[in-house]
Residue frames as a rotation matrix with the C-alpha (Angstrom) as fourth column:
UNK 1
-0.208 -0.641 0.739 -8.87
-0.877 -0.213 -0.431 -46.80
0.434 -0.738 -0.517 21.13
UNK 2
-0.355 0.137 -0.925 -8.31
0.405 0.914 -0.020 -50.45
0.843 -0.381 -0.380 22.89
UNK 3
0.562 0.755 -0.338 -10.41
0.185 0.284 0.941 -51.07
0.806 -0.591 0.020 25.83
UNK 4
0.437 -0.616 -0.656 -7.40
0.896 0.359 0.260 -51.32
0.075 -0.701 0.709 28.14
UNK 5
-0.576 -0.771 -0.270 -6.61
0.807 -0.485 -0.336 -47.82
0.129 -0.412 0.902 27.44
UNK 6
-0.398 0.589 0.703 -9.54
-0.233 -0.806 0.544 -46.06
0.887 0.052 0.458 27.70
UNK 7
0.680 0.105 -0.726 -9.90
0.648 0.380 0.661 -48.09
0.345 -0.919 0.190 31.31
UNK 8
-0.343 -0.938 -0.049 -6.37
0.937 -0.337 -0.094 -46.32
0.071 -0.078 0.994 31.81
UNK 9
-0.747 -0.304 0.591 -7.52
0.352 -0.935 -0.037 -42.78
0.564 0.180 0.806 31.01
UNK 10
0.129 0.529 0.839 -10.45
-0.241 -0.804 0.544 -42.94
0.962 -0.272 0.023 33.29
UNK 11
0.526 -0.407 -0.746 -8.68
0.829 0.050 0.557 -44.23
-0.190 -0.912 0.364 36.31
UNK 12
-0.371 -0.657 0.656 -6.20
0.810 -0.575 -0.117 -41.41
0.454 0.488 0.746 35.03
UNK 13
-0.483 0.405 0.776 -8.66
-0.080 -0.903 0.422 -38.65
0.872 0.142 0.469 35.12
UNK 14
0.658 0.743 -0.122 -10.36
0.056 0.113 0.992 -39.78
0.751 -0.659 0.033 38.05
UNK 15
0.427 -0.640 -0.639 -7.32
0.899 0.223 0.378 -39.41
-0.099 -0.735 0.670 40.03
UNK 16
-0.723 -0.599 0.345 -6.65
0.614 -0.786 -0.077 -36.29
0.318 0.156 0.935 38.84
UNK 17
0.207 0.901 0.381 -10.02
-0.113 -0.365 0.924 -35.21
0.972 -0.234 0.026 39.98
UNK 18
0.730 0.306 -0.611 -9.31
0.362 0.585 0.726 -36.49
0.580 -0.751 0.316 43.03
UNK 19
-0.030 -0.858 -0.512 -5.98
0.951 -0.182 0.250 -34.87
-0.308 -0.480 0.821 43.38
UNK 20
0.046 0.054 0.997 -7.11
0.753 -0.658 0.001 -31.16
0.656 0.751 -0.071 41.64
UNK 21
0.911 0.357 0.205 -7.61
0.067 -0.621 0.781 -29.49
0.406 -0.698 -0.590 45.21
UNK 22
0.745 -0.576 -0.335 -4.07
0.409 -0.003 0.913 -30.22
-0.527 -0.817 0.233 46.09
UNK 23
-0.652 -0.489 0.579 -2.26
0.670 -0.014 0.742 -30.65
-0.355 0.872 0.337 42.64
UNK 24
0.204 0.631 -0.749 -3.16
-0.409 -0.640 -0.651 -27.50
-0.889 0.439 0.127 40.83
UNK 25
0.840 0.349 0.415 -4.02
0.101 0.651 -0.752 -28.89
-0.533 0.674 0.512 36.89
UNK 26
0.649 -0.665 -0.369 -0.74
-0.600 -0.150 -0.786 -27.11
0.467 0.731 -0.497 35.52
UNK 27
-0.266 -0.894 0.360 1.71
-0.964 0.256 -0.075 -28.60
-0.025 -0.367 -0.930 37.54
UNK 28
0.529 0.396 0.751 -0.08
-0.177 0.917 -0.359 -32.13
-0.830 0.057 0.555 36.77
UNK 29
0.972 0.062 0.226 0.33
0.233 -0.146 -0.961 -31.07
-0.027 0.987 -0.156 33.23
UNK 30
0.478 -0.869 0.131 4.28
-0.860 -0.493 -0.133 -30.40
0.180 -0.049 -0.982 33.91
UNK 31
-0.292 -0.551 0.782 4.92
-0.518 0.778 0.355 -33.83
-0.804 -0.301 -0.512 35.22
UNK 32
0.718 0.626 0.306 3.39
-0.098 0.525 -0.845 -35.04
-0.690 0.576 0.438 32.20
UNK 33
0.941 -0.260 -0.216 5.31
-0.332 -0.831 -0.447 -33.14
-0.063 0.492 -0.868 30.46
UNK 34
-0.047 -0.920 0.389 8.73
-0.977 0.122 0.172 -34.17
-0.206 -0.372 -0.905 32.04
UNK 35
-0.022 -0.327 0.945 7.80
-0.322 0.897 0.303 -37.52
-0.946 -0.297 -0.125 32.03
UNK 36
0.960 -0.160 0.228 7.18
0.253 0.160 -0.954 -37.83
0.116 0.974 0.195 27.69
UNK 37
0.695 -0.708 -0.124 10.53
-0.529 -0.386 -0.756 -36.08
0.488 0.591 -0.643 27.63
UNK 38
-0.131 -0.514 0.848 12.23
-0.737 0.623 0.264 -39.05
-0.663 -0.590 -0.460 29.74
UNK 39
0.519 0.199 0.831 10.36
0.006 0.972 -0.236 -41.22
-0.855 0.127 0.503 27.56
UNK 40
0.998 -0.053 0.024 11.55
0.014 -0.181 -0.983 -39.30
0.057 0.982 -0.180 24.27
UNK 41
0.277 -0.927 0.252 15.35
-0.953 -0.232 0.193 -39.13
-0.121 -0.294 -0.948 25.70
């Protein structure tokens, strides 16, 4: 994995930590979701 994206996934995750008390983890995992299938459209 390049450097630049494993910088990526732990700002990533660290914002999702940061947002887990508001944003329960599925509905993270749903916009994910939606957003691959924008990219895959």
């Amino acid at each position: 994995m390049s450097s630049s994206m494993k910088d990526f996934l732990d700002k990533f995750f660290d914002l999702c930590r940061e947002y887990q008390e508001e944003i329960p983890p599925q509905k993270m995992a749903e916009v994910l979701r939606d957003y691959a299938d924008r990219l895959d459209g």
